[in-house]
N, C-alpha and C positions, 0 to 999 in steps of 0.2 A: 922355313916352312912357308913364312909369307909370297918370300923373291916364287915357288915352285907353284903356289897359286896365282898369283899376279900373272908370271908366263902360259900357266894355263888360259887365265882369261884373254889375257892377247892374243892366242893362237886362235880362240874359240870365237874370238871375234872377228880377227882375221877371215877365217873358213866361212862365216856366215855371212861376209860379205862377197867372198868369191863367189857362194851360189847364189848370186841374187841375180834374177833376170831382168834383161833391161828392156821397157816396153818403148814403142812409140806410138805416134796420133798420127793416123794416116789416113787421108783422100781421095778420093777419084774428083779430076776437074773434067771438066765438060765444058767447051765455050767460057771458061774463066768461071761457071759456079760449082759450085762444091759438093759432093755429095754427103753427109753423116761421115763425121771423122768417126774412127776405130782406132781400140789399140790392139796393137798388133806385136810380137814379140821380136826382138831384135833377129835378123837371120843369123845363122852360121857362119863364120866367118867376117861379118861387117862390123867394123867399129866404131859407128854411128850410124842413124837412122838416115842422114841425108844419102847413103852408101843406098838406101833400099828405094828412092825416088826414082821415078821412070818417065818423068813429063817433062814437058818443055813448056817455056815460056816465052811465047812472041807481042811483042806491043802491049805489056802488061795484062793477056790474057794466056791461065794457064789452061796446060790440057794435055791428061795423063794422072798419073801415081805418084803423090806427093808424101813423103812421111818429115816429121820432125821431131 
């Protein structure tokens, strides 16, 4: 009876890490300053937040959409 509880817990714990959403902290830069980081919820299909960054960076100034 134990072993059928124990498996239960593992599964339950399992499942409740599957549905965990994964956020990120994301920026809009301007001329390299920053605007109020957000978070923001991982997209669909990306499997990390740098997948949702959309700026570039020239001579250590950013500018665009950064998430981390």
């Amino acid at each position: 009876m134990k072993k059928v509880f124990l498996a239960l817990a593992v599964v339950a714990f399992v499942a409740s890490l599957a549905s965990c959403t994964k956020t990120c902290n994301c920026a809009t830069y301007v001329g390299g300053l920053a605007t109020e980081a957000e978070e923001v919820e991982l997209a669909e299909g990306a499997e990390s937040c740098a997948e949702m960054t959309t700026g570039v960076s020239a001579a250590g100034v950013k500018v665009g959409y950064f998430c981390e």
